[in-house]
Steps between C-alpha positions, in 0.01 A plus 500: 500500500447372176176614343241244341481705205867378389444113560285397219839485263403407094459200432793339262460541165566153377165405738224382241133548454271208460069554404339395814176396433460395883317752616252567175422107537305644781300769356298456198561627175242788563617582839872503387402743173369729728835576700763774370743349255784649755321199810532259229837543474609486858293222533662308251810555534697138600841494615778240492508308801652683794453861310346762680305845362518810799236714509577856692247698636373680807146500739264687466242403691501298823225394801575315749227427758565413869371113394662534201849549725444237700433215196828669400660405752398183550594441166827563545510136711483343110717743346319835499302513167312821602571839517600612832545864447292770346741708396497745176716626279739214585639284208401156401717274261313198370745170342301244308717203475439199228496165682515205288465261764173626628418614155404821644630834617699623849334860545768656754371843655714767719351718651639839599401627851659878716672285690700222508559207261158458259345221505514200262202285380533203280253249355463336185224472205421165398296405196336182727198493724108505440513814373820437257686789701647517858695684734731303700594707842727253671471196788217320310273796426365571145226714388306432199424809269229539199579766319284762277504831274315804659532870356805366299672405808601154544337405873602195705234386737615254801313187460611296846766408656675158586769307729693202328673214717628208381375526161161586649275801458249667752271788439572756794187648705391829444616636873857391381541729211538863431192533273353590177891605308442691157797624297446717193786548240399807317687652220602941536637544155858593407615176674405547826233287649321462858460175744263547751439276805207443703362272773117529636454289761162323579441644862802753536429657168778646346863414585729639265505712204839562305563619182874619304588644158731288317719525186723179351880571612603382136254459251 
């Protein structure tokens, strides 16, 4: 078996770096002065189209509750954007992908588990929406995301969620979502950094709670 921890390769050397000013445009000055320089740089660092960055780490903290297994399962029916393990100590590779044709970025996760193949998650970032930033999860769904400093992390806060048809939008109830999602990128020093996941629901409380140590494959 080949272990995750040998997949994220470098990237190629002749791959270069644009300034992305994407994701300051969403923060204000203030708010963006008060992150570590080492956030501002992964956050603005813009790819050629169809370049990827691999971030290798490992988890270090998961909860899965018994509701929280069951929206991860059902989940799975549009692709499986949840964690459905809550396993630790397993590695985690992260590929951010530049996508000129969304004008965003394909976030590609894999997921070690003990057993068996781990499992894949893939969505997309798109600078579009109310909020100015989305997550598209596949078959129509998006979910809008404001985002925020707090204790020098940078926090992502879900902000609802939506199903396009036929270049139509709907705003989906409450009882069809996981929740409350919040996602804090906070920096360790030394070039390591944390993502942490978590999703409160309204009337099951909370679902899941994930977080993984991560360090750039090729910096």
């Amino acid at each position: 078996m080949i272990s995750l921890r040998h997949l994220g390769a470098s990237a190629p050397s002749t791959i270069r770096l644009h300034d992305d000013h994407r994701f300051r445009a969403l923060l204000s000055p203030e708010d963006w002065g008060r992150l570590p320089v080492s956030i501002w740089r992964r956050f603005s660092k813009r790819l050629l189209d169809g370049a990827t960055v691999v971030y290798v780490g490992e988890i270090d903290r998961a909860e899965l509750s018994r509701a929280g297994f069951w929206f991860a399962q059902a989940a799975r029916l549009i692709g499986g954007p949840l964690p459905t393990s809550a396993s630790l100590g397993v590695p985690m590779i992260v590929a951010v992908t530049e996508d000129a044709a969304s004008g965003g970025q394909i976030w590609t996760r894999i997921c070690g588990r003990p057993h068996g193949f781990p499992q894949v998650i893939h969505s997309a970032k798109r600078f579009a929406g109310p909020t100015g930033l989305e997550e598209y999860l596949g078959w129509g769904l998006s979910m809008s995301l404001r985002v925020c400093v707090a204790d020098g992390a940078l926090v992502f806060h879900s902000a609802g969620y939506t199903f396009a048809f036929a270049g139509r939008r709907w705003p989906l109830p409450s009882w069809l979502t996981p929740g409350n999602l919040t996602v804090t990128h906070s920096d360790l020093g030394g070039g390591a950094f944390r993502f942490a996941l978590e999703i409160v629901h309204p009337r099951f409380g909370r679902l899941i709670r994930q977080s993984a140590t991560f360090r750039e494959s090729a910096p």
